[in-house]
C-alpha positions, 0 to 999 in steps of 0.5 A: 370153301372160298374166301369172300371179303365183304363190308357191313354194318352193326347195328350201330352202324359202325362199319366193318370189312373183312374176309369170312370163308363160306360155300357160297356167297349166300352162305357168306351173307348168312354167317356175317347176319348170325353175326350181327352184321348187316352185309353191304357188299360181298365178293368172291376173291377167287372169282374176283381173281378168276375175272383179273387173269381173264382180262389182257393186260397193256402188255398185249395191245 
């Protein structure tokens, strides 16, 4: 499983963020859905961690 932090709305409209551990980004999406919850944005943090590592940094100019 990963960890995913999404923003959402209920149906209110009431903002709400957060981080919800799924397989996938679609199983993250379905789960905040069964919740009331409707998914705006939803980012893996280990790819979001992956992409950050792979980046050089000032240090190697």
């Amino acid at each position: 499983m990963s960890a995913f932090r999404y923003r959402a709305f209920d149906l209110q409209g009431t903002p709400s963020t957060g981080v919800i551990e799924a397989d996938s980004g679609r199983a993250a999406r379905s789960a905040l859905r069964e919740r009331g919850l409707h998914p705006v944005e939803v980012i893996d943090l280990g790819q979001q961690a992956r992409t950050a590592a792979e980046r050089p940094g000032w240090l190697a100019r």
